[in-house]
Backbone bond lengths (Angstrom), bond angles and torsions (degrees), N, CA, C in turn:
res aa  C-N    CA-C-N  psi(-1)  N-CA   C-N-CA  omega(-1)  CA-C   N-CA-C  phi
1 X - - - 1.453 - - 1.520 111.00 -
2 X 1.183 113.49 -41.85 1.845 117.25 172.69 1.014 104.03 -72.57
3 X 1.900 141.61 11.05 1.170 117.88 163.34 1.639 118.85 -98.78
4 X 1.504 105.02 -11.92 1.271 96.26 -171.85 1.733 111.53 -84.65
5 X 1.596 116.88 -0.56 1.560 110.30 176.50 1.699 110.33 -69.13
6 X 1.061 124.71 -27.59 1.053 132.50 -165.38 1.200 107.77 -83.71
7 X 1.904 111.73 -45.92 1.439 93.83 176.74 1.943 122.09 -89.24
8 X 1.598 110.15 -13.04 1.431 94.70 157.32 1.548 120.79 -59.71
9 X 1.688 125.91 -23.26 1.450 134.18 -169.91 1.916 102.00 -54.96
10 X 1.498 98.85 -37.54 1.317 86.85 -162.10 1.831 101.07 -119.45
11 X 1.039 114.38 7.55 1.673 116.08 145.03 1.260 98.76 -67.80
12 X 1.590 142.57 -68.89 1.222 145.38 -177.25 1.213 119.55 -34.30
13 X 1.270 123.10 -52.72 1.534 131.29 174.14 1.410 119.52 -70.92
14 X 1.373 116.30 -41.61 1.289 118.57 162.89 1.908 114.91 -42.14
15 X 1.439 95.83 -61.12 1.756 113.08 -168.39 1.967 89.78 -58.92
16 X 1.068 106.10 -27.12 2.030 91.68 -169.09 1.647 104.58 -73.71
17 X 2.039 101.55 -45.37 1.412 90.91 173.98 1.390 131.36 -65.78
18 X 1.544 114.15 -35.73 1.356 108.06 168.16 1.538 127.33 -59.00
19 X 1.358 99.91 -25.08 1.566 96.38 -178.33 1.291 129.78 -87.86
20 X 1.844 102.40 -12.13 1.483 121.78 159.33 1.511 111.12 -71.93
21 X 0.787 144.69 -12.07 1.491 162.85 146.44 1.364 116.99 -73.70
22 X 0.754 156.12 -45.20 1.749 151.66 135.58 1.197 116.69 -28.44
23 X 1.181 107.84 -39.36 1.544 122.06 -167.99 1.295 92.11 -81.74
24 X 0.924 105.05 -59.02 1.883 104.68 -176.95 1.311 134.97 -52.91
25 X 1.676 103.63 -30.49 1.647 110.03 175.79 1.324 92.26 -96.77
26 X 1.407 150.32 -11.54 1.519 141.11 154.58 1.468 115.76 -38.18
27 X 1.624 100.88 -63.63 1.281 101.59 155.95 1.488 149.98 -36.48
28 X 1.336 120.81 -42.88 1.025 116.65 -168.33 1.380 96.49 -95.93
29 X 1.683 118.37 -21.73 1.821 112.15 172.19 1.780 111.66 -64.31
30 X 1.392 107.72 -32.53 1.491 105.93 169.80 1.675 111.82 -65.45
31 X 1.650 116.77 -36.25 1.518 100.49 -168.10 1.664 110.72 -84.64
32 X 1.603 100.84 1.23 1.721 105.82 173.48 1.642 106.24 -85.12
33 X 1.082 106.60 -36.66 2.071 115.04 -166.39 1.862 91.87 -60.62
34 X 1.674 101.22 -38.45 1.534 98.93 -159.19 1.720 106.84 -65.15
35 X 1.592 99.31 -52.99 1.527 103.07 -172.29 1.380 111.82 -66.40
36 X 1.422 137.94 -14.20 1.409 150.47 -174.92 1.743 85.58 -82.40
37 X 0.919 142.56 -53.39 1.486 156.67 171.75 1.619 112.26 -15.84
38 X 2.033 89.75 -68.32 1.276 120.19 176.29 1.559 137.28 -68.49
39 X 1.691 94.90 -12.25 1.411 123.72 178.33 1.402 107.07 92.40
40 X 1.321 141.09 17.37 1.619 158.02 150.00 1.019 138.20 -86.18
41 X 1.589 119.38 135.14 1.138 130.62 -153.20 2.122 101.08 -105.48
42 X 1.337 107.21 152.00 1.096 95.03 167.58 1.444 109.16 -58.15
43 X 1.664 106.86 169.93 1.899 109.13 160.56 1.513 92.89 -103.00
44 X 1.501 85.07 145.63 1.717 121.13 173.76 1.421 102.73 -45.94
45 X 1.434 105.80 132.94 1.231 116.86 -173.49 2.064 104.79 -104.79
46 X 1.041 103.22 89.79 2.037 102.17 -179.17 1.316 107.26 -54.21
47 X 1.458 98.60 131.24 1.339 90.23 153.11 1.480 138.91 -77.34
48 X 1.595 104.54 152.72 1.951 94.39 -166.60 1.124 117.63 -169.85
49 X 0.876 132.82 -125.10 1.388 119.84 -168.16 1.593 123.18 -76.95
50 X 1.159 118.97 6.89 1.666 136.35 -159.78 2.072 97.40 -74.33
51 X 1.043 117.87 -59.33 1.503 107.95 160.57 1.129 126.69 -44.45
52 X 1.254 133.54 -67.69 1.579 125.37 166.22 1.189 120.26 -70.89
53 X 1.282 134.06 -11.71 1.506 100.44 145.16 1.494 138.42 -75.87
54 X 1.735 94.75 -36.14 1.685 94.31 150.58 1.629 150.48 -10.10
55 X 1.624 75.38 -76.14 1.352 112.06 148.36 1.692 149.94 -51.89
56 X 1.138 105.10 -20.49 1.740 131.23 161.35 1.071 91.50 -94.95
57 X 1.205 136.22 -62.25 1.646 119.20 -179.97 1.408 133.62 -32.59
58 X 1.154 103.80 -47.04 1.732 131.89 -145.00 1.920 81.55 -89.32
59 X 1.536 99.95 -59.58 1.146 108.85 -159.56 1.966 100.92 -71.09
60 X 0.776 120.99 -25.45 1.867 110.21 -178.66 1.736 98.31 -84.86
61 X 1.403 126.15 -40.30 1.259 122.10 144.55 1.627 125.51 -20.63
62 X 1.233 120.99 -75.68 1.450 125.06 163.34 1.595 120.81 -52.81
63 X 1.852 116.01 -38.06 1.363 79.51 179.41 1.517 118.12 -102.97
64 X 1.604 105.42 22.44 1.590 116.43 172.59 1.484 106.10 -84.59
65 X 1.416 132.37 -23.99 1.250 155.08 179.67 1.716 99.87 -62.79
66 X 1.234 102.16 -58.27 1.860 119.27 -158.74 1.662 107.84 -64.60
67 X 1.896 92.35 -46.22 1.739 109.20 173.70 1.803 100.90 -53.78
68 X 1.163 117.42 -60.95 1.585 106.58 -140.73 1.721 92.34 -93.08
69 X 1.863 129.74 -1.44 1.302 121.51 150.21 1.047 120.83 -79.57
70 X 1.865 136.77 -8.96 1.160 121.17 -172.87 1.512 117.64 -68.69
71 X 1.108 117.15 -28.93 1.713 111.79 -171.25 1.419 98.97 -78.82
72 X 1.076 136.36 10.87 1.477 132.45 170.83 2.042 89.65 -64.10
73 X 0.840 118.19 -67.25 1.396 142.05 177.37 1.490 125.45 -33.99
74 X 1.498 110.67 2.37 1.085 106.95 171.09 1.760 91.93 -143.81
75 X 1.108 115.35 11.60 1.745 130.37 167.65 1.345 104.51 -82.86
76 X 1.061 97.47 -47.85 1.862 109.96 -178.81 1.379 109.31 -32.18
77 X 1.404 122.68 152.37 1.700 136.76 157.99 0.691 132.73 -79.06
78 X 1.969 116.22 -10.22 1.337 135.29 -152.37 1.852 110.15 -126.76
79 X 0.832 140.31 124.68 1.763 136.89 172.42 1.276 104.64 -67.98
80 X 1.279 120.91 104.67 1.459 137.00 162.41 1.668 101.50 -102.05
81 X 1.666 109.67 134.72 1.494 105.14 -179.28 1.533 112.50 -47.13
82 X 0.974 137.30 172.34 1.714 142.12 171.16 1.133 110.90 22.15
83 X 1.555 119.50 22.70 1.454 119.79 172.35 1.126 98.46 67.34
84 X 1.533 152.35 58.20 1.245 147.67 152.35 1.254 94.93 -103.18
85 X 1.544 131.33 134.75 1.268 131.58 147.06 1.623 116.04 -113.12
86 X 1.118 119.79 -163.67 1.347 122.23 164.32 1.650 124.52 -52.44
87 X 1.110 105.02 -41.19 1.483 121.42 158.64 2.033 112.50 -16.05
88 X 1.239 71.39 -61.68 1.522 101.68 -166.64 2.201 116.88 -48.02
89 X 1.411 92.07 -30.33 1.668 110.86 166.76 1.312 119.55 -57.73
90 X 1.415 123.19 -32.88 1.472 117.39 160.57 1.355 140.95 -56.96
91 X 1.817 106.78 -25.92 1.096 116.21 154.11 1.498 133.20 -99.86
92 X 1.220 94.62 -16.20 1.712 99.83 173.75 1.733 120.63 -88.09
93 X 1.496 109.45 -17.47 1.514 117.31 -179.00 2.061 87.73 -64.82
94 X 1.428 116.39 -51.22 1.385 111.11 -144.30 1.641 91.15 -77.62
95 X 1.137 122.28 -20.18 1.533 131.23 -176.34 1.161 132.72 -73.50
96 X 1.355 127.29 -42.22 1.432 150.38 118.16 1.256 110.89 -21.82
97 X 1.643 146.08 -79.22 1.152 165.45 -172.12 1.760 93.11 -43.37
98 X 1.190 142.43 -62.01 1.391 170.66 150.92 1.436 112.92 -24.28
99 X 1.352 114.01 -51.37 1.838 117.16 174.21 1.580 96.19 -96.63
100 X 1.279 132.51 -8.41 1.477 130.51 174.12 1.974 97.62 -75.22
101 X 1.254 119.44 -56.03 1.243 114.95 165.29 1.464 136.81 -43.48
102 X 1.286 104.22 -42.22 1.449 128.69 -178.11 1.369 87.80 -60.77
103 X 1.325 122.59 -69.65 1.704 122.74 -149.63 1.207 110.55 -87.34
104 X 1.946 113.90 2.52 1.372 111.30 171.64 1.506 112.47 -98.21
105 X 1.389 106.17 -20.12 1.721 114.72 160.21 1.891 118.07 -64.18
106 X 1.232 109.63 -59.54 1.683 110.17 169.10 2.146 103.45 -66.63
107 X 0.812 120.09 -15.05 1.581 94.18 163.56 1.229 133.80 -99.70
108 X 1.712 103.91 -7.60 1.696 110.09 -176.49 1.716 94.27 -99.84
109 X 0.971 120.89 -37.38 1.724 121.68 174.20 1.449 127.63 1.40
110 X 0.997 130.09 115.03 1.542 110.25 -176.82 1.377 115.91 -106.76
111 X 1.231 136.96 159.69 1.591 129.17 -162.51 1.115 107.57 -79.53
């Protein structure tokens, strides 16, 4: 019985973010129907800085993740080289993912 609070907790949270997101592209399909209405077009959206900041995000995320899992790694019972274990993917998936952005913003760039 104490297992199912936990897992409605995060069906629940899931359903709020998705639905804050539904809600949100609802929105912006209503603020397109309106100006199409009015005889207006959205304005052009440039591309710009939205990847690398992403990307600094994502990526100080991952390696704030990597810092506060490393001492798992010397808790361990087991010899993992440099104390990396599996552990260690929670901060390095988001960290990686983060300098993958970064370097996909400086290579698509145009002069």
């Amino acid at each position: 019985m104490n297992d199912i609070f936990p897992c409605l907790g995060s069906v629940a949270a899931l359903a709020i973010i998705f639905g804050f997101l539904a809600f949100m592209r609802y929105m912006s399909y209503k603020e397109t129907i309106a100006l199409a209405e009015k005889g207006l077009t959205r304005p052009e959206v440039r591309p710009g800085k939205g990847l690398l900041r992403w990307g600094i995000a994502i990526s100080a995320l991952g390696f704030a993740l990597s810092l506060g899992l490393y001492p798992i790694g010397f808790d361990s019972g087991q010899n993992y080289p440099l104390h990396l274990g599996p552990w260690m993917l929670g901060g390095f998936v988001p960290l990686f993912l983060g300098l993958g952005l970064v370097l996909l913003h400086y290579l698509t760039e145009k002069e």
